[in-house]
C-alpha positions as CSV (number, residue, x, y, z in Angstrom):
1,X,31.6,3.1,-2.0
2,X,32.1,5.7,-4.2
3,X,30.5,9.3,-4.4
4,X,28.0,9.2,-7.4
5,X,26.0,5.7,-6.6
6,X,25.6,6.6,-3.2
7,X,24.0,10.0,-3.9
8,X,21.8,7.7,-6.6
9,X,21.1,5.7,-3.6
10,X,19.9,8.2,-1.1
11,X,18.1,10.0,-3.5
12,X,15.8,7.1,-5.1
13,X,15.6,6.1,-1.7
14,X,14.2,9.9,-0.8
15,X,11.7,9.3,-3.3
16,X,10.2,6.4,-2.4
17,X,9.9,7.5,1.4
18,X,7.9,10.4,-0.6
19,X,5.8,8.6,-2.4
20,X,5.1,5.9,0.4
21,X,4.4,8.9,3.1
22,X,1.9,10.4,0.0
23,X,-0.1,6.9,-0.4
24,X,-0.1,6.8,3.5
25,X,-1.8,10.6,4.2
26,X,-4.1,9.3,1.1
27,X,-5.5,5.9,2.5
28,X,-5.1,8.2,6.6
29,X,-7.5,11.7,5.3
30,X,-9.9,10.1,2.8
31,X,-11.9,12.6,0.8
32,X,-15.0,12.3,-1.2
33,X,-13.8,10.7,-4.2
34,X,-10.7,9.7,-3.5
35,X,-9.7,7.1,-6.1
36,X,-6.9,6.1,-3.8
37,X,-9.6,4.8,-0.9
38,X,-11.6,4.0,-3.6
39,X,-9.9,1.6,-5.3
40,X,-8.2,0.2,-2.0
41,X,-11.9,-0.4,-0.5
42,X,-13.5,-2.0,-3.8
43,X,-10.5,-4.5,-3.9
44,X,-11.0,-5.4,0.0
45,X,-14.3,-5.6,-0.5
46,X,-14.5,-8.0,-3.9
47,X,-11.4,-10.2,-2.1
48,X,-13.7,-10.8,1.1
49,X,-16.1,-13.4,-0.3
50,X,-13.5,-15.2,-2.4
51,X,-11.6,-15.6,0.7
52,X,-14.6,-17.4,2.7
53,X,-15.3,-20.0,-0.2
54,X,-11.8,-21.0,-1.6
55,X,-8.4,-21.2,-0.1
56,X,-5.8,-17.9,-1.8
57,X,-3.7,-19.3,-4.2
58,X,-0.3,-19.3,-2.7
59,X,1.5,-17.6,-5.4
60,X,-0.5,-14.7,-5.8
61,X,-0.2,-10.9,-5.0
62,X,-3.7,-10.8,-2.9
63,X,-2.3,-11.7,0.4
64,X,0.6,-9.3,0.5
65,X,-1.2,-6.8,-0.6
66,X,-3.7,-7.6,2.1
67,X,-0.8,-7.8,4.4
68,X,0.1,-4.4,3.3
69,X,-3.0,-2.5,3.8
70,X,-3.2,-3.7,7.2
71,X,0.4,-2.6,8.0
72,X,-0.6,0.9,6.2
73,X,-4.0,1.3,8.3
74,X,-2.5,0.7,11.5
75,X,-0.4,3.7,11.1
76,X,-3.1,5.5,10.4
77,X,-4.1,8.0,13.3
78,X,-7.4,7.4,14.9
């Protein structure tokens, strides 16, 4: 592998360790107001009832991102 496209690589890839381990101390230290908890909790909330009634349509985002949040919260110090 040559020199330039593997500093591209470790780069983006620093980057998106920084941006995942800035959502993660978001969703772990909520403050009043956060739009990050927020928005997380409205869209567990409203996805909640429609899971009860109906079966999740298999091709959409909902249960990954469900998937997701649970991964995220259990690396959450309690």
């Amino acid at each position: 592998m040559q020199a330039k496209p593997l500093k591209i690589t470790i780069g983006l890839m620093l980057i998106f360790f920084v941006l995942i381990s800035i959502f993660a101390s978001q969703l772990c230290n909520p403050e009043p107001n956060n739009p990050v908890v927020t928005t997380v909790s409205n869209a567990l909330s409203a996805s909640k009832p429609m899971q009860n009634n109906a079966t999740p349509d298999p091709l959409s985002w909902e249960p990954l991102l469900q998937q997701l949040l649970s991964f995220f919260s259990k690396a959450c110090p309690r």
